[in-house]
C-alpha positions as a LaTeX table, in Angstrom:
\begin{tabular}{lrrr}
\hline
Residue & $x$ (\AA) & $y$ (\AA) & $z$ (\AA) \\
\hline
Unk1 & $-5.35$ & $-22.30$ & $-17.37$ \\
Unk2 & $-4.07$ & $-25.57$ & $-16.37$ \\
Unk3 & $-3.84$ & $-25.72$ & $-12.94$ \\
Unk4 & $-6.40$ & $-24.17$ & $-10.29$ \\
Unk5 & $-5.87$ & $-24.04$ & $-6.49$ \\
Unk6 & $-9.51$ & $-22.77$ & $-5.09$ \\
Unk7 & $-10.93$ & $-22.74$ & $-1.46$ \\
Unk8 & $-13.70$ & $-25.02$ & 0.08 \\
Unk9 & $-16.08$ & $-21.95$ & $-0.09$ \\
Unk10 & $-19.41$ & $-21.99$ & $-1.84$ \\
Unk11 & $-18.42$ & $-19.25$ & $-4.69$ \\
Unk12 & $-16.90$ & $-22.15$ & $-6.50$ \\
Unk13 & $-20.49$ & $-24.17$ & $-6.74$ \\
Unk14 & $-22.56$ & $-24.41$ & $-9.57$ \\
Unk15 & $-21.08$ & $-22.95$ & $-12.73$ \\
Unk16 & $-17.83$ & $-22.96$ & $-12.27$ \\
Unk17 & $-17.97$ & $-26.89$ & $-10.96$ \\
Unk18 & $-20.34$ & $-27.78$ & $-14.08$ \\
Unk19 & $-17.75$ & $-26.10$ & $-16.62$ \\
Unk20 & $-14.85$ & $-27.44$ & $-14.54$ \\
Unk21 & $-16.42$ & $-30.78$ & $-15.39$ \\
Unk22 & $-16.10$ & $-30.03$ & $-18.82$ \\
Unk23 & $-12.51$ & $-29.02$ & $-19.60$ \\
Unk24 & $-9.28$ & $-30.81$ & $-18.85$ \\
Unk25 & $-8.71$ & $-28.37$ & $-16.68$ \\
Unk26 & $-6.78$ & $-29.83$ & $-12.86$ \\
Unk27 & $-8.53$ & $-28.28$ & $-9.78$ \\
Unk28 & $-7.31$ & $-29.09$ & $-7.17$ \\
Unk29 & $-9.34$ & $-27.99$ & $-3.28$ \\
Unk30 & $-7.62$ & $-27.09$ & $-0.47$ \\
Unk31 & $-8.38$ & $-27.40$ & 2.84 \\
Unk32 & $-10.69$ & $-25.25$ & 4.92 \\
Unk33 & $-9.39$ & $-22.65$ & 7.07 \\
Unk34 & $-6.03$ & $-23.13$ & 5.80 \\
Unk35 & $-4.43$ & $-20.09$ & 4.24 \\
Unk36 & $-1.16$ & $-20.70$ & 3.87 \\
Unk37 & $-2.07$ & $-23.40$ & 1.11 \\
Unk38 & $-2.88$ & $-20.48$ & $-1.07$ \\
Unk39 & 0.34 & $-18.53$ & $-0.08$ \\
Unk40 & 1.00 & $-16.62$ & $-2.40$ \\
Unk41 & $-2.75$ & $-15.20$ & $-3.59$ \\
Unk42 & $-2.91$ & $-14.76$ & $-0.02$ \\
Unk43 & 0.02 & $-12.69$ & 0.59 \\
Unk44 & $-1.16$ & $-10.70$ & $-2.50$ \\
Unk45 & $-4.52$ & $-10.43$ & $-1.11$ \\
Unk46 & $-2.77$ & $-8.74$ & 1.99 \\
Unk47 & $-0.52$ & $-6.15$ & 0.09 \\
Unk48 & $-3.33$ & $-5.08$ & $-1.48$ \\
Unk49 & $-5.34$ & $-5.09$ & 1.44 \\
Unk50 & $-2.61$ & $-3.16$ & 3.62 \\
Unk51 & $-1.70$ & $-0.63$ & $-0.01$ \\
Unk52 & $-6.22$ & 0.26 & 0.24 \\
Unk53 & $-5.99$ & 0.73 & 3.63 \\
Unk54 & $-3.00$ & 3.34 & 4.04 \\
Unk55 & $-4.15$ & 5.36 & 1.18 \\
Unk56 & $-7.78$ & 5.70 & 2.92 \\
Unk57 & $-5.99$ & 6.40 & 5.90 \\
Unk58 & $-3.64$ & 9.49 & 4.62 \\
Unk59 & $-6.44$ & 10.96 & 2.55 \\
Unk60 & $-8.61$ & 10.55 & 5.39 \\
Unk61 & $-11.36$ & 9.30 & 2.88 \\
Unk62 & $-14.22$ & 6.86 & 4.51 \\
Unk63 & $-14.01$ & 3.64 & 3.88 \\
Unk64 & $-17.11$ & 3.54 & 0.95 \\
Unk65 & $-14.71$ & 5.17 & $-0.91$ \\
Unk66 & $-12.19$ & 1.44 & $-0.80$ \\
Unk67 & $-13.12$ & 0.61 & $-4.38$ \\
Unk68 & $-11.41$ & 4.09 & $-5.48$ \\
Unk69 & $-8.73$ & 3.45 & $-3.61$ \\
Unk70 & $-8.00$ & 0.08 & $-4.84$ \\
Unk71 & $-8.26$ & 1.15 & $-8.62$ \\
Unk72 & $-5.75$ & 4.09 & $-7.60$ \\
Unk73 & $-3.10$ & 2.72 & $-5.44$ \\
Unk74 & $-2.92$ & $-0.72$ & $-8.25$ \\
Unk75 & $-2.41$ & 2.07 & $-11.01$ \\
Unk76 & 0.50 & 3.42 & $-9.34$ \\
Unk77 & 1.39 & 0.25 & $-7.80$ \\
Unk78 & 1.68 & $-0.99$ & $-11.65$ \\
Unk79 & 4.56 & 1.97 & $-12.39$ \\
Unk80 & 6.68 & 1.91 & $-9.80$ \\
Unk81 & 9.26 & $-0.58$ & $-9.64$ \\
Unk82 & 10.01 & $-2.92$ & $-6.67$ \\
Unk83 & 11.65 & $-1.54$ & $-3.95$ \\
Unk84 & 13.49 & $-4.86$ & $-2.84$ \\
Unk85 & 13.39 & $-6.98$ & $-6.34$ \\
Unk86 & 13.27 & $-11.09$ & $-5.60$ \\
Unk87 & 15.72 & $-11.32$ & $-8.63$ \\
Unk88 & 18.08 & $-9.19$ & $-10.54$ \\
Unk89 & 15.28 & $-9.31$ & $-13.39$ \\
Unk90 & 12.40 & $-7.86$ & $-11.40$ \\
Unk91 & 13.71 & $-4.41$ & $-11.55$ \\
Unk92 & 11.21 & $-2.69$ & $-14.16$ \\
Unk93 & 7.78 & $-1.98$ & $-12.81$ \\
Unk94 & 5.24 & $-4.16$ & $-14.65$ \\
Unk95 & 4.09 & $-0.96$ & $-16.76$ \\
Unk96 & 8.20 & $-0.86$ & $-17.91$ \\
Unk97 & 7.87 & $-4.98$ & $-18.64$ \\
Unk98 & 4.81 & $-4.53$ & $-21.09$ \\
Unk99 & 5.36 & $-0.68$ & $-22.71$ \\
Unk100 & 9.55 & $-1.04$ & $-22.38$ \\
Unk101 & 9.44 & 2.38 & $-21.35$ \\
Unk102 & 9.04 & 4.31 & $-17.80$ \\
Unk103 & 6.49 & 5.42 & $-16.45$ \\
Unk104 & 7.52 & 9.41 & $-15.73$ \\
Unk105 & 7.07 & 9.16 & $-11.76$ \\
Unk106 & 5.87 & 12.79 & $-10.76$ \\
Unk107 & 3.00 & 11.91 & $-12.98$ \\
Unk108 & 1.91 & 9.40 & $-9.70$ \\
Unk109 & $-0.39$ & 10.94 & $-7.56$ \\
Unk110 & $-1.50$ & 9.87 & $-3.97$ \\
Unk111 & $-4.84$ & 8.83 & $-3.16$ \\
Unk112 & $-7.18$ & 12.05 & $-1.97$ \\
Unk113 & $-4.30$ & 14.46 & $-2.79$ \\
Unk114 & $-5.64$ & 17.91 & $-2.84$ \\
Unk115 & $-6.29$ & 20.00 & $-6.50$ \\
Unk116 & $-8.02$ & 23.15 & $-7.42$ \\
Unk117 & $-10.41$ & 22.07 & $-9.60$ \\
Unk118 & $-11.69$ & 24.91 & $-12.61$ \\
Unk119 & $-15.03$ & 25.84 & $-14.04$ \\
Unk120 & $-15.80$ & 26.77 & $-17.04$ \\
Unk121 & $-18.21$ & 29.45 & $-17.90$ \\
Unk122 & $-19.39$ & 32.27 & $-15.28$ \\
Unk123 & $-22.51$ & 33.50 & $-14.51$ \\
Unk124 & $-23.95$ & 37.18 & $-15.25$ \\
Unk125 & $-22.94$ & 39.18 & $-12.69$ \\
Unk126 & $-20.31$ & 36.49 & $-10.96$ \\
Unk127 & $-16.82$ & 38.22 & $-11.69$ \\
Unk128 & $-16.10$ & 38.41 & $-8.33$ \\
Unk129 & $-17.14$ & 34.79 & $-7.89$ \\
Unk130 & $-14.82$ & 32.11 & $-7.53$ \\
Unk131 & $-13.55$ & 30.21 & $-10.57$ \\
Unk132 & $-12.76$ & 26.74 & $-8.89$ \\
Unk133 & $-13.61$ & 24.83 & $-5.82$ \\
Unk134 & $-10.96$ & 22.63 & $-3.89$ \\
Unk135 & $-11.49$ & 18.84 & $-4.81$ \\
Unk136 & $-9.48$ & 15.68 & $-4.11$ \\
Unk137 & $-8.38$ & 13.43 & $-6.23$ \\
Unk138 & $-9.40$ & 10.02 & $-6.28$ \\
Unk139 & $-8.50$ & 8.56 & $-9.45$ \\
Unk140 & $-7.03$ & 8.76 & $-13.16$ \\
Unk141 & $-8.95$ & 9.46 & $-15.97$ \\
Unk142 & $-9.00$ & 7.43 & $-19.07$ \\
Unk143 & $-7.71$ & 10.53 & $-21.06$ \\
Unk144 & $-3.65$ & 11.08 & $-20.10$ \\
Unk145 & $-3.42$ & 13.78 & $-18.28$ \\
Unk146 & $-7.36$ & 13.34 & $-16.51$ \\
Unk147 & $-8.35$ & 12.78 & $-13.17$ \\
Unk148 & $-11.17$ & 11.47 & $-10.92$ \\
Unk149 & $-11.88$ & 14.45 & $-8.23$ \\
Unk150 & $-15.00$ & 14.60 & $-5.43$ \\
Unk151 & $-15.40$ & 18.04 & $-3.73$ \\
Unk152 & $-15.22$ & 16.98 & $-0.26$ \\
Unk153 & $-17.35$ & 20.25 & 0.85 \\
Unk154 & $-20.23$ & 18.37 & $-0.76$ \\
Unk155 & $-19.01$ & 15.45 & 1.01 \\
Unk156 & $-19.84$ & 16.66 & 4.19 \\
Unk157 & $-22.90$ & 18.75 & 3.63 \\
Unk158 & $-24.80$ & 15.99 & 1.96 \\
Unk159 & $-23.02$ & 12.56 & 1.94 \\
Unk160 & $-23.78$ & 12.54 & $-1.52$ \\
Unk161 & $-20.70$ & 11.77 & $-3.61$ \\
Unk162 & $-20.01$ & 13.19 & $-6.98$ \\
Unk163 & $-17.16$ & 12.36 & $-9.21$ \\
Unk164 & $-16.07$ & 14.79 & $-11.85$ \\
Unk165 & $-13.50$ & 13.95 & $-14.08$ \\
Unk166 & $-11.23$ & 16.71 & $-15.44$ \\
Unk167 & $-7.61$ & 18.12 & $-16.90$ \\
Unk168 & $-8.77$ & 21.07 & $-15.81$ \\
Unk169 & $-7.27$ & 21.46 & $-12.57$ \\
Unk170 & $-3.86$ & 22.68 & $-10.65$ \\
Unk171 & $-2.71$ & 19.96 & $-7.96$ \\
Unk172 & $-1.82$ & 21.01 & $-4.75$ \\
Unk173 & 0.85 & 18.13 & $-3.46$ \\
Unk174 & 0.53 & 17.36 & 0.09 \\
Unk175 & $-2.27$ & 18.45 & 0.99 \\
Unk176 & $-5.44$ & 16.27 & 1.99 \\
Unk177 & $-8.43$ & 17.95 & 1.74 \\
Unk178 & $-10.50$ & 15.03 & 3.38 \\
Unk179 & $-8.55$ & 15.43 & 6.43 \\
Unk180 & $-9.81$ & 18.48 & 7.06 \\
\hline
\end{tabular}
């Protein structure tokens, strides 16, 4: 790093000012309550702000469940390329710029999107029991083809979340079980 715009605020005390100090590093502070002189973080800052808060909003997920959200919508913000490019080169998605390949796009899931989740293994005398529960989906797993899901039942009987993650599942597009 060469170059470092930062705010007045206190998170850039201590540490960061003592190794600042120590590199050759430019750092340059802007000016309190002054946003526009970090324009473009800023505007970033706001897409990703706005991109959080309509996925919570169309799963009708609470709002503890933000940091899900985030990791989500930047995952598929990452493979999808931009709807209005600045410039005749921006027209791969940032996954198509490092893995020059494309992402298949009905792999992209929304946030809280409803799924049938599977169990293994039934209990003696359960054949008549149900094999799944209905989950939503709010993430992807770090195996291809895995997801994040929270039972939302559970979700409103205790508060308690629990996060299972699975391939064992059939998605069910459109729907949101949160909402309900």
């Amino acid at each position: 790093m060469e170059n470092a715009r930062i705010d007045p605020g206190t998170k850039y005390r201590g540490n960061f000012e003592r190794t600042q100090k120590d590199s050759e590093e430019k750092v340059t502070r802007t000016l309190p309550r002054r946003h526009t002189h970090n324009s473009q973080e800023e505007r970033w800052h706001r897409t990703l702000e706005e991109g959080v808060r309509a996925a919570l909003l169309q799963a009708g997920a609470p709002t503890r469940f933000w940091s899900l959200a985030l990791t989500h919508w930047i995952f598929n913000y990452n493979r999808v390329a931009p709807a209005q490019p600045n410039d005749a080169n921006e027209t791969k998605s940032p996954y198509d710029k490092r893995f020059n390949e494309t992402y298949p796009q009905e792999k992209l899931i929304p946030f809280g999107t409803g799924c049938i989740v599977l169990q293994d293994g039934l209990k003696t005398g359960a054949k008549f029991n149900a094999r799944g529960y209905v989950g939503a989906i709010v993430g992807y797993g770090p195996f291809w083809g895995s997801y994040r899901v929270v039972d939302p039942s559970r979700l409103n009987e205790t508060g308690k979340v629990t996060i299972a993650l699975t391939r064992d599942l059939r998605i069910r597009k459109g729907t949101f079980p949160m909402r309900e």
